[in-house]
C-alpha positions in Angstrom: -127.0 2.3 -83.3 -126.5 -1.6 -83.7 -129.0 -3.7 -81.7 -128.6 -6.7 -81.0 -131.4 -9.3 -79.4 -130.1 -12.6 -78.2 -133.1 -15.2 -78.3 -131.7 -18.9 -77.8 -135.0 -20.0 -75.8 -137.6 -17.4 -77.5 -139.3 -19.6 -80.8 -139.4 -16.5 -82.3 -142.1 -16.2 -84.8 -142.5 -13.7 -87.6 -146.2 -12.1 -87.0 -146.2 -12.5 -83.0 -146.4 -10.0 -80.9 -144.1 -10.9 -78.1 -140.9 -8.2 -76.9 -139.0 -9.1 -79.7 -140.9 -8.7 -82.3 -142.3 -5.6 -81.2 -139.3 -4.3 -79.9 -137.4 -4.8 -83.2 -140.7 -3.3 -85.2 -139.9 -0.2 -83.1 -136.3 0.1 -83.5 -136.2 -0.4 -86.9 -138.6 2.6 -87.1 -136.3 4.6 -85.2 -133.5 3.7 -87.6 -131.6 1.4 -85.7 -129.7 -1.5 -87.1 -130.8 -4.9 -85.4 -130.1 -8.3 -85.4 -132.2 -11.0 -83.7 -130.1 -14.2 -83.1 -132.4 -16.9 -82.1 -133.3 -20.5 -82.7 -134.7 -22.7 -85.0 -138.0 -23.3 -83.3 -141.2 -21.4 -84.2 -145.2 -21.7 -84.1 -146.9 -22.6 -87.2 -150.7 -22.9 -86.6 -150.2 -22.7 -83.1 -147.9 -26.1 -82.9 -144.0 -25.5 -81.8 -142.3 -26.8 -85.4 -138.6 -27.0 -85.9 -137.7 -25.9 -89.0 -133.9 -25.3 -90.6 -131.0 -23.0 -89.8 -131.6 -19.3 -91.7 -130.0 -16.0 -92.1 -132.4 -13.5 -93.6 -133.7 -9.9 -93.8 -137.2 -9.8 -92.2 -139.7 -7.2 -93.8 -139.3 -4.5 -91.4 -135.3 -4.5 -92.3 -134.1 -6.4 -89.4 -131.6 -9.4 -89.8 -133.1 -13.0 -88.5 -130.2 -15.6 -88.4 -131.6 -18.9 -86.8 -129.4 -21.4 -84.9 -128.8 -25.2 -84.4 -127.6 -25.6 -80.7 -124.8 -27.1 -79.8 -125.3 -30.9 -78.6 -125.1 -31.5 -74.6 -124.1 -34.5 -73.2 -125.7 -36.5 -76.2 -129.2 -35.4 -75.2 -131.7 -33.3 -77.1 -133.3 -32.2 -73.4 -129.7 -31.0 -72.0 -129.2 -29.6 -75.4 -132.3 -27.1 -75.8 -132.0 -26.8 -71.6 -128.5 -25.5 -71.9 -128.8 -23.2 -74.9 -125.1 -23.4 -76.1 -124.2 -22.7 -79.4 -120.8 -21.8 -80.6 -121.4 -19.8 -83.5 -123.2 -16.6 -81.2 -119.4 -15.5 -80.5 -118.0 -15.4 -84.3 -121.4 -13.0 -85.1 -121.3 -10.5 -82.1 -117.7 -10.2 -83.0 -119.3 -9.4 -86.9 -121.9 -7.3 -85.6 -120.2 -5.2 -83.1 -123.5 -4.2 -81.5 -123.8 -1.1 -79.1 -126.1 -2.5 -76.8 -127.7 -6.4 -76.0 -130.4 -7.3 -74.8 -130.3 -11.0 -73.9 -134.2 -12.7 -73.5 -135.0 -15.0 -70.5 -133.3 -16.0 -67.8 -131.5 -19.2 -68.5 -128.8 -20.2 -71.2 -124.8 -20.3 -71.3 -124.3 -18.0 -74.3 -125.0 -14.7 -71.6 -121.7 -15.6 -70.5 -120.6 -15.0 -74.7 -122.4 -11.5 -74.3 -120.7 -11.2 -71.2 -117.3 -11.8 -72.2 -118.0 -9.5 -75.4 -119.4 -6.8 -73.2 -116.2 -7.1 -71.0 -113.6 -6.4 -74.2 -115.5 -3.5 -75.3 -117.1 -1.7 -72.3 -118.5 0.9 -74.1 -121.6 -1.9 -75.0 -124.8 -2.0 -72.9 -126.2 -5.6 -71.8 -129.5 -6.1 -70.7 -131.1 -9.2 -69.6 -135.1 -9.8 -68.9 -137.2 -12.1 -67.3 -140.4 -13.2 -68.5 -140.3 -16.5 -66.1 -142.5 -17.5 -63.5 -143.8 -20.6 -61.3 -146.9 -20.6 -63.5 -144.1 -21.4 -66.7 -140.7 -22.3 -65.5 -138.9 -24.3 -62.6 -142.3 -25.7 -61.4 -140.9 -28.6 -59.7 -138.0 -30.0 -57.5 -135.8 -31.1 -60.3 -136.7 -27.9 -62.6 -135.9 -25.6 -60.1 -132.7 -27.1 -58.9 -131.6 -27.5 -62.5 -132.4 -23.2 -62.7 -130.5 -22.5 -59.5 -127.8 -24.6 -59.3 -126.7 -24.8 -64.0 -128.4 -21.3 -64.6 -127.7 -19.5 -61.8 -123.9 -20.4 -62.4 -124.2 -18.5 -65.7 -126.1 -15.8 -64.6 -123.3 -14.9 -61.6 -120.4 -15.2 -64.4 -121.9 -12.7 -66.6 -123.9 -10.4 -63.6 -120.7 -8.3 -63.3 -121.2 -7.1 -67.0 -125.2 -7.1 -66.8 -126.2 -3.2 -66.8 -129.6 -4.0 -65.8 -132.3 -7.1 -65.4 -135.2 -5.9 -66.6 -138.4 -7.8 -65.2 -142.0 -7.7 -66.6 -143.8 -7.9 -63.9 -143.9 -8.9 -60.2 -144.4 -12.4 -60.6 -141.3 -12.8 -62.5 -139.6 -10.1 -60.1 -140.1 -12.4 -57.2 -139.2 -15.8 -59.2 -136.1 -14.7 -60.1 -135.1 -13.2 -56.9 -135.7 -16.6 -55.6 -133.9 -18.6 -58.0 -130.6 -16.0 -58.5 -128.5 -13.8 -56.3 -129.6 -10.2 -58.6 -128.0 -7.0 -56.9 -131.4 -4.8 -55.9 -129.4 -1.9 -58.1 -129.7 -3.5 -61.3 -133.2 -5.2 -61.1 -135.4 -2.6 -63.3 -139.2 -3.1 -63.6 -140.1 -2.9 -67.7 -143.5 -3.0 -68.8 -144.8 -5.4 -71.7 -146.4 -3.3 -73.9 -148.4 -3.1 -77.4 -149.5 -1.0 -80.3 -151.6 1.6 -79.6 -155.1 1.8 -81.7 -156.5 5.5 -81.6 -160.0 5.6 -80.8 -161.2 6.1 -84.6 -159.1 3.2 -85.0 -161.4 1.3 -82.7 -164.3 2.2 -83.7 -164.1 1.0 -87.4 -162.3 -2.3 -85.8 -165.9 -2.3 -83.8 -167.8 -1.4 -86.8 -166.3 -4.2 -89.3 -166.9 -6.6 -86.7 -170.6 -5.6 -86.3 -170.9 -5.8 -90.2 -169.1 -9.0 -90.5 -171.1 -11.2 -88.2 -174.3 -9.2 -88.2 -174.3 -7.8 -84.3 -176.3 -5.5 -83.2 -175.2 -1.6 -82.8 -174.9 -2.0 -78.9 -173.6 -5.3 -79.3 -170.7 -6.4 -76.3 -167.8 -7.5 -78.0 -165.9 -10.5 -75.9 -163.4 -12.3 -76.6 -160.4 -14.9 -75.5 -157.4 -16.4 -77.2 -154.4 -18.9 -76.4 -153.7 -22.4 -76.8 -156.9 -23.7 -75.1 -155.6 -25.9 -72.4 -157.0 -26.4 -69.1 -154.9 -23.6 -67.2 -156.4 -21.2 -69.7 -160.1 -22.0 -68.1 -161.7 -21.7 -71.1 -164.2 -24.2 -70.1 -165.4 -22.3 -66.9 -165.8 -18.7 -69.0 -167.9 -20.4 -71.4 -170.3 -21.8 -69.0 -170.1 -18.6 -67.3 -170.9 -16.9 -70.3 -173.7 -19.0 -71.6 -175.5 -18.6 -68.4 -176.0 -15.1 -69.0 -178.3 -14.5 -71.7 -177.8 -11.0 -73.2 -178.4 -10.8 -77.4 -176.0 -8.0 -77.2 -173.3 -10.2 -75.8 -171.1 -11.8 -78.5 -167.9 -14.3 -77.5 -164.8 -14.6 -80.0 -162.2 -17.2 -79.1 -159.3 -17.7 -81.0 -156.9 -20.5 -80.7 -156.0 -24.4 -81.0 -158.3 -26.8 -79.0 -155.2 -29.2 -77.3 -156.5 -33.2 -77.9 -157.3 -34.0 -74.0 -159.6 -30.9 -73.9 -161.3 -31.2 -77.6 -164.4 -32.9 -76.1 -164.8 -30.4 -73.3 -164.3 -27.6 -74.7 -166.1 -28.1 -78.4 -169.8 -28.5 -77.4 -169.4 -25.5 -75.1 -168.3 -23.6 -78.4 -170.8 -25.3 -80.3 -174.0 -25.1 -77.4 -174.3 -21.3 -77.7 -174.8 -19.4 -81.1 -173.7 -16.3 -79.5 -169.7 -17.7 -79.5 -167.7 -17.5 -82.4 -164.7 -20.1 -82.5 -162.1 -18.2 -85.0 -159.5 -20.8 -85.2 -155.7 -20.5 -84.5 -154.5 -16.9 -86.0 -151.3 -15.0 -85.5 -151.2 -12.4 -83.2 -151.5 -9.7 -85.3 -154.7 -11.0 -87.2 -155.5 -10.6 -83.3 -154.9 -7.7 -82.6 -156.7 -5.8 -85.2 -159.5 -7.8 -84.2 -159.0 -6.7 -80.3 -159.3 -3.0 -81.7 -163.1 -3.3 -82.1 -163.6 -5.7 -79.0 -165.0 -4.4 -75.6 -163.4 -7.0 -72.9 -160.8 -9.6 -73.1 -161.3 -12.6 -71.2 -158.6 -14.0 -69.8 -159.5 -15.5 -66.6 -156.7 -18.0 -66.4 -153.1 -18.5 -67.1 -151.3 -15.4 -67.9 -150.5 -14.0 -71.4 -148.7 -11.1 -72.7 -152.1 -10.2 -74.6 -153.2 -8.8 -71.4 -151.3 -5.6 -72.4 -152.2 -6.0 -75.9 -155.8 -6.1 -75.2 -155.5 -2.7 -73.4 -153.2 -1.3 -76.4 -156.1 -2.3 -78.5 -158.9 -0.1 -76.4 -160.1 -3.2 -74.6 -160.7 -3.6 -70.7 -159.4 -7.5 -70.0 -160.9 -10.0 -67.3 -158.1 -11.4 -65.7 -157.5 -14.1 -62.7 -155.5 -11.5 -60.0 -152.0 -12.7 -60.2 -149.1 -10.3 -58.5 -148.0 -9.4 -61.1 -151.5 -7.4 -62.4 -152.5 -6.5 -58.4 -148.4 -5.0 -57.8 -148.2 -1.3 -57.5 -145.6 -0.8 -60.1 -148.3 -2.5 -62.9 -151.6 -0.9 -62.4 -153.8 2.3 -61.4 -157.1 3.7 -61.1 -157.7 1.6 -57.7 -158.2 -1.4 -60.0 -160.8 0.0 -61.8 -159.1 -0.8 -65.1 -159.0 -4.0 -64.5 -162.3 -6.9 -63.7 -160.8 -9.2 -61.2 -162.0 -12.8 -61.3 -161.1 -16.0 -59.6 -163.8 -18.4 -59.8 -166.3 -19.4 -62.4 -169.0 -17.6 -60.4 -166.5 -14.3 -60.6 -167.2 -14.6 -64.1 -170.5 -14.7 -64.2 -170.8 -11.8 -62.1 -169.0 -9.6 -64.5 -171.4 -10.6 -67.2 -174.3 -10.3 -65.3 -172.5 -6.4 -64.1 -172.1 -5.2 -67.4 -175.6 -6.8 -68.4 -177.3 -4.8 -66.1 -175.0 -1.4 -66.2 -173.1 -1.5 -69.2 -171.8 1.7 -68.6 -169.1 0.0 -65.6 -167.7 -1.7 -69.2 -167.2 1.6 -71.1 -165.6 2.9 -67.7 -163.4 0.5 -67.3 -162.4 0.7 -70.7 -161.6 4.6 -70.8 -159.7 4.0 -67.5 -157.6 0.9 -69.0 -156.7 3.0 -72.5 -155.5 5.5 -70.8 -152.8 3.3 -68.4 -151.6 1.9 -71.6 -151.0 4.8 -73.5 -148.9 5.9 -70.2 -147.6 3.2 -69.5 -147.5 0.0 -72.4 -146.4 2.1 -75.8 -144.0 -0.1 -77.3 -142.4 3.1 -79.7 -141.4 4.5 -75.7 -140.7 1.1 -74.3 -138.1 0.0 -76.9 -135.7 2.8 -76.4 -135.4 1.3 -72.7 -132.2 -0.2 -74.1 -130.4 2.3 -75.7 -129.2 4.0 -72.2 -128.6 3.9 -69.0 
């Protein structure tokens, strides 16, 4: 089967772990031919870098052609707003894929896809959404420009969408607010990770015990992200160093933005128990996950949430919808510690201080949700049919 992933908006980056690169991991292991169409922006040491135009097989066997888009009105905002590029027509004609999945909810080429999918029926298109209020359309002008530029797009191709495939129920209600989506083809599709079996954690656990000299019952924390103020990195650390615990060890990974630097860097400095690791790719993160207890991430949203639970690891998160909706979690909320202010925090640490055996719970509870629910090698055939 020929795959194709149209990524205009994505900044896809080899060694992520977003959809598409674990989607496309998966698919190639099933035998699939795929192409990712994308553009030219990517992360290099956690910084968005523009580099050129490229057409090139990835190391998992998938194609990777990268695109300039075309110019919009002579601006370089209406240009990457807009996502137009003329040459995505001239390769899905090439390609002749059997199904598309188109990623995000914004951009004229789904209208291309659209047209294509139009001429030859017999090929699926999929569309997701991985928007919300907490990343997209967050003011006046934003949202008008979605509704009123987008959501022409979107109603042009909807008659040749198959299904729009949401992550969660924050993006579920965005998008509902934003576009006119027929209830039938609005599908709920789980992010999702690699699972690590449990001898896989526990020598992730035990090289990490070796490697910075924990002790054998350490509590293995840690956080990640670009370490702005929405990811409340400041609060958890002063949570954290309020508790004192030997056993408790903090690993952040991540780029310190300049406004935050002096905020944030005595905080990792002020506490010997906190390990500041530095920007890594996400897969350096999650084989380090694998051997960590809980995930901290008590702010903005991430898709390492899921990740963290792939990995064996119960997370810490602020209670948006989209981890509180039915359709997202079990076990009464059990696999899940729910925290909203800095105090919230500090009761979790002082919990598992006291009982550590509500961690290990939790943890058992959480690993087995995701191997129900977040296995990418089950999520990425989601595509193939209807």
């Amino acid at each position: 089967m020929r795959i194709l992933h149209l990524a205009l908006a994505s900044h896809f980056t080899i060694g992520m772990l977003y959809q598409e690169n674990q989607m496309i991991e998966c698919q190639r292991a099933d035998g699939h031919e795929v192409l990712l169409i994308t553009d030219r922006w990517h992360y290099e040491n956690g910084e968005l870098v523009k580099g050129p135009e490229e057409d090139t097989i990835m190391d998992n066997g998938a194609r990777l052609i990268r695109l300039t888009l075309d110019r919009v009105m002579c601006s370089e905002l209406w240009t990457e707003k807009t996502q137009k590029c003329h040459k995505v027509r001239g390769l899905i004609e090439e390609f002749k894929p059997d199904t598309i999945l188109f990623h995000g909810m914004s951009g004229y080429e789904i209208m291309t896809a659209a047209d294509y999918c139009k001429e030859h029926p017999e090929c699926l298109l999929f569309m997701d959404c991985h928007e919300d209020y907490s990343n997209s359309a967050r003011n006046i002008i934003s949202k008008t420009f979605y509704k009123v530029i987008h959501g022409h797009f979107i109603s042009k191709a909807m008659p040749e969408i198959d299904k729009v495939l949401y992550i969660g129920a924050d993006m579920r209600n965005w998008m509902n607010d934003l576009y006119v989506i027929p209830k039938e083809k609005q599908e709920f599709m789980a992010p999702g990770g690699t699972l690590y079996s449990i001898e896989q954690q526990k020598n992730a656990r035990q090289e990490i015990i070796k490697k910075y000299g924990l002790p054998q019952d350490a509590i293995i924390m840690a956080h990640s992200g670009k370490l702005a103020a929405p990811k409340r990195t400041a609060e958890l650390l002063r949570a954290f160093s309020r508790v004192d615990d030997p056993r408790m060890a903090m690993f952040v990974f991540g780029s310190i933005p300049e406004d935050m630097e002096s905020t944030i860097r005595p905080l990792l400095e002020a506490d010997c128990r906190v390990h500041f690791m530095g920007w890594k790719v996400n897969k350096e993160i999650e084989e380090f996950l694998a051997g960590v207890d809980l995930y901290c991430q008590p702010g903005s949203q991430s898709s390492t949430f899921e990740t963290a639970m792939c990995c064996g690891c119960v997370n810490m998160a602020y209670p948006f919808d989209s981890y509180t909706d039915d359709t997202y979690t079990d076990c009464n909320h059990e696999n899940y510690f729910f925290v909203e202010t800095e105090e919230d925090i500090e009761k979790v640490f002082r919990d598992i201080k006291e009982n550590v055996q509500i961690l290990e719970q939790a943890k058992a509870k959480s690993f087995s949700f995701a191997r129900l629910n977040f296995d990418y090698a089950v999520i990425s055939r989601r595509i193939y049919t209807l």
